[in-house]
C-alpha positions in Angstrom: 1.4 70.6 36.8 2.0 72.9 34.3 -1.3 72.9 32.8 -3.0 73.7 36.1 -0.3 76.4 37.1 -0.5 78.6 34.0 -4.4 78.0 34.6 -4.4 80.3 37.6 -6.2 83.1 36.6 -5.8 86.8 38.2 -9.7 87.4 39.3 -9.8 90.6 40.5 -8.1 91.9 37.1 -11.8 90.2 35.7 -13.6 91.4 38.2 -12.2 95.1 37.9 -12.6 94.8 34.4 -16.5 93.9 34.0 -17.3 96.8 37.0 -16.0 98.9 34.7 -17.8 97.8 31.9 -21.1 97.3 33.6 -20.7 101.1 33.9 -19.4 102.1 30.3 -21.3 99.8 28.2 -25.1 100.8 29.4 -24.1 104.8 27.6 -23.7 103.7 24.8 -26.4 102.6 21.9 -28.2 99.1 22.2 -26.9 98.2 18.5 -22.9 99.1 20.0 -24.0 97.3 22.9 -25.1 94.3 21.3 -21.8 94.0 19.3 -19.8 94.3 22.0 -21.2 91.6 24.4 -21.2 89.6 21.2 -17.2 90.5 20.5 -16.3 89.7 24.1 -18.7 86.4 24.4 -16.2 85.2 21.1 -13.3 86.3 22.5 -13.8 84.5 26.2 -15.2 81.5 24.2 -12.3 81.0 21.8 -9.3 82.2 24.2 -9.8 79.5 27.1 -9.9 76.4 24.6 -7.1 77.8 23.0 -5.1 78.6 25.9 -5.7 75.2 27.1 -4.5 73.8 23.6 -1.4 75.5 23.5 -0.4 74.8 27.3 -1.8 70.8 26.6 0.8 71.1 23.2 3.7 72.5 25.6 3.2 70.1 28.4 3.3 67.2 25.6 6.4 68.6 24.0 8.2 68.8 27.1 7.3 65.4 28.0 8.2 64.0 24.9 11.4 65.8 24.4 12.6 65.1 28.3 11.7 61.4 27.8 13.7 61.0 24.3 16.7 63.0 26.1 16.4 60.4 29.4 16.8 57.9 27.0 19.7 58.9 24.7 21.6 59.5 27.6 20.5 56.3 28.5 21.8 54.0 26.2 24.8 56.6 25.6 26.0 56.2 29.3 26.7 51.9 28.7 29.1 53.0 26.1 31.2 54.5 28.9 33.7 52.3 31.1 32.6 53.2 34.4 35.6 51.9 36.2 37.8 53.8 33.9 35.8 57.2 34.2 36.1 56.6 38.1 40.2 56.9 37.6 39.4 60.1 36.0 41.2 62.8 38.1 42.2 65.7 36.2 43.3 65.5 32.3 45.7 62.5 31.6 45.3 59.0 29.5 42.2 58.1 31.2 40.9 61.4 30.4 41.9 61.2 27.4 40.5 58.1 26.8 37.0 58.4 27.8 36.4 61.8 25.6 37.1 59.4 22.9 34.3 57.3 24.2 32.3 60.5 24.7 33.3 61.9 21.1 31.7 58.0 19.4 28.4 58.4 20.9 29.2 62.1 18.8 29.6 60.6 15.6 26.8 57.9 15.6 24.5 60.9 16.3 23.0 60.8 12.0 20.2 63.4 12.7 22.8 66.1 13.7 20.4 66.7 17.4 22.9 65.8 20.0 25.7 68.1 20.2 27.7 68.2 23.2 28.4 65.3 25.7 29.9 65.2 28.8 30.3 64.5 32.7 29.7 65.9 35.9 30.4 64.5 39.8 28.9 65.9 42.4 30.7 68.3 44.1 31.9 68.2 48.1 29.1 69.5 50.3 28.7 72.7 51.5 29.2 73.1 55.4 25.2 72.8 56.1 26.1 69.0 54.6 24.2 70.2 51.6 25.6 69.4 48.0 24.7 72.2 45.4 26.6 72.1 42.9 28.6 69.6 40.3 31.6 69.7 38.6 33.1 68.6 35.3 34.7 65.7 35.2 35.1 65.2 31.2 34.0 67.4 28.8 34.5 66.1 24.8 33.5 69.4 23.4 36.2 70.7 21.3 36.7 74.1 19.8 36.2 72.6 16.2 32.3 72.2 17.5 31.5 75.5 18.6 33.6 77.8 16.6 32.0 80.3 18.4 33.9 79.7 21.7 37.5 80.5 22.8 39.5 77.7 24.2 39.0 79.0 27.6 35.4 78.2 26.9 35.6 74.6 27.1 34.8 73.3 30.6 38.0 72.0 32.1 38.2 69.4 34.9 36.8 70.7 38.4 35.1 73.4 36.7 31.7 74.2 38.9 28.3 73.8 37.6 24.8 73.5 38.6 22.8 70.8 40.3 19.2 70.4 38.9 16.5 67.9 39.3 17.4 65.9 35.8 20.7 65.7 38.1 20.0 64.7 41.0 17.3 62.0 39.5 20.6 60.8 37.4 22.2 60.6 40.7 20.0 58.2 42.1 20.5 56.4 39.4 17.0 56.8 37.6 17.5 59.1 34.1 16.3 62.7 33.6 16.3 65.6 32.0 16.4 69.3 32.3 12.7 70.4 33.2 12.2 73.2 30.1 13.8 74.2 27.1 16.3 76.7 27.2 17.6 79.2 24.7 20.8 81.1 23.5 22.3 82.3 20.7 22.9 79.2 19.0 19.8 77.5 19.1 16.9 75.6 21.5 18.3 73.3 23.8 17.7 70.6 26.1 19.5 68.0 28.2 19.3 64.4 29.0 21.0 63.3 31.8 21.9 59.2 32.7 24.6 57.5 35.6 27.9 56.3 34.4 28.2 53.3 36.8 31.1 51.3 37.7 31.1 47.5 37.6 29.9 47.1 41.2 27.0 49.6 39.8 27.9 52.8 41.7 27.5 55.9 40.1 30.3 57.3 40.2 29.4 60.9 37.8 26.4 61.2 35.2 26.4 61.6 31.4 25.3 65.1 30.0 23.7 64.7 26.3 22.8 68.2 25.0 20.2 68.1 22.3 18.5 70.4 19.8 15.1 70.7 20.2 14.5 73.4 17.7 12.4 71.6 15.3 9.6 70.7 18.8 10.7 74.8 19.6 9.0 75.5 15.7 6.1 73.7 16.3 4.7 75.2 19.1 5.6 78.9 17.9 3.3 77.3 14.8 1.1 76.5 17.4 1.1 79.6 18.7 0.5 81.3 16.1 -3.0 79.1 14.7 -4.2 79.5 18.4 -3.8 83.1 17.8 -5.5 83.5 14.1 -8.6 81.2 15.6 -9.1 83.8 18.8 -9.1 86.8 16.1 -10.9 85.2 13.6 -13.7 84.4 16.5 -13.8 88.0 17.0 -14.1 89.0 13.5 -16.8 86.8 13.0 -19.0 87.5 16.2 -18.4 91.4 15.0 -20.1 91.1 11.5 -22.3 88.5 13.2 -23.9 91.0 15.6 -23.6 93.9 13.2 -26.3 91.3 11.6 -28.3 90.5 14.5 -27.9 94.0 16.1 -29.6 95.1 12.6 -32.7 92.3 13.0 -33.3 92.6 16.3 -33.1 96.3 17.8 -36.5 97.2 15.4 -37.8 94.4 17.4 -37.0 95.1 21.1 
């Protein structure tokens, strides 16, 4: 979907642009002419393969990375006592007890990518009957983990939150994940997203796992970046190229 979106090319920019050409290009010189058509032939025929490259490498990534997320959160959420998180209502022992769960799945995390885990419930619908939003229902993150916050910082119980499509997939009791990457001062993130059940398998909340995805972030700049140096090298090329052929075949025409 993304792919074919991001496809989707403005056509009467293109069209405007070789109408204006069409008149431009037939003042000038046939050797200036020459290297021109042969420039934009390069350009046109190196851009769209590695446009499509880049946009095939992102849709990939975010695949991958939403599909490794899923499944942390996963496995994480069977760590969690469902029927104990469903007592949780407000701080207290049972509060208490499952951020200790919630801080384990922390410390078994060797690679250093998942740094925040917590809960959210749905909250009470709006008057339309439609539920928007969530709320926290346990949040493990401490102050110690993001010296950059203030105490206030740290989501406390009720707090209101958003309602994605990760969400409301973890809801129905099928994992997700947030749909892009997103960035802040502290890094590339993204989220996985799982149902805590209780032992009669309702859900009663779902379990947030907040991973860094900067290392899958670098490789696409990297990416980027190649896709750019090929598209100018192109150009480069088909320049001298038709500074060559403009010289060998204008006597000629």
């Amino acid at each position: 979907m993304i792919l074919f979106l991001a496809l989707e090319i403005p056509t009467t920019m293109i069209v405007r642009f070789f109408s204006l050409a069409k008149s431009f290009v037939p003042r000038l010189p046939p050797q200036t002419r020459l290297s021109i058509y042969f420039i934009l032939l390069s350009f046109f025929a190196s851009l769209v393969p590695s446009y499509v490259l880049f946009l095939f490498a992102v849709d990939q990534t975010l695949d991958s990375t939403g599909r490794k997320l899923a499944s942390v959160a996963a496995v994480a959420a069977l760590q969690i006592d469902g029927d104990l998180h469903a007592r949780v209502q407000g701080t207290g022992s049972d509060y208490d007890a499952i951020m200790e769960q919630m801080r384990r799945i922390l410390h078994v995390n060797t690679d250093q990518s998942i740094v925040h885990v917590y809960s959210l419930r749905k909250a009470p619908p709006e008057d339309d009957g439609e539920v928007r939003e969530t709320e926290f229902a346990v949040d493990s993150a401490k102050v110690s983990d993001f010296p950059w916050l203030a105490p206030e910082d740290i989501a406390p119980y009720g707090k209101r939150y958003c309602l994605d499509e990760g969400m409301k997939s973890a809801f129905r009791g099928i994992p997700g994940s947030t749909a892009n990457l997103y960035r802040n001062g502290c890094g590339v993130w993204r989220t996985g997203y799982a149902p805590i059940r209780t032992r009669d398998g309702t859900v009663d909340a779902v379990l947030c796992i907040d991973g860094s995805v900067l290392d899958e972030d670098q490789r696409l700049l990297e990416l980027r970046n190649l896709c750019q140096a090929l598209v100018l090298s192109a150009m480069v090329i088909a320049f001298f190229f038709s500074l060559l052929a403009g010289r060998w075949l204008i006597p000629r025409l």
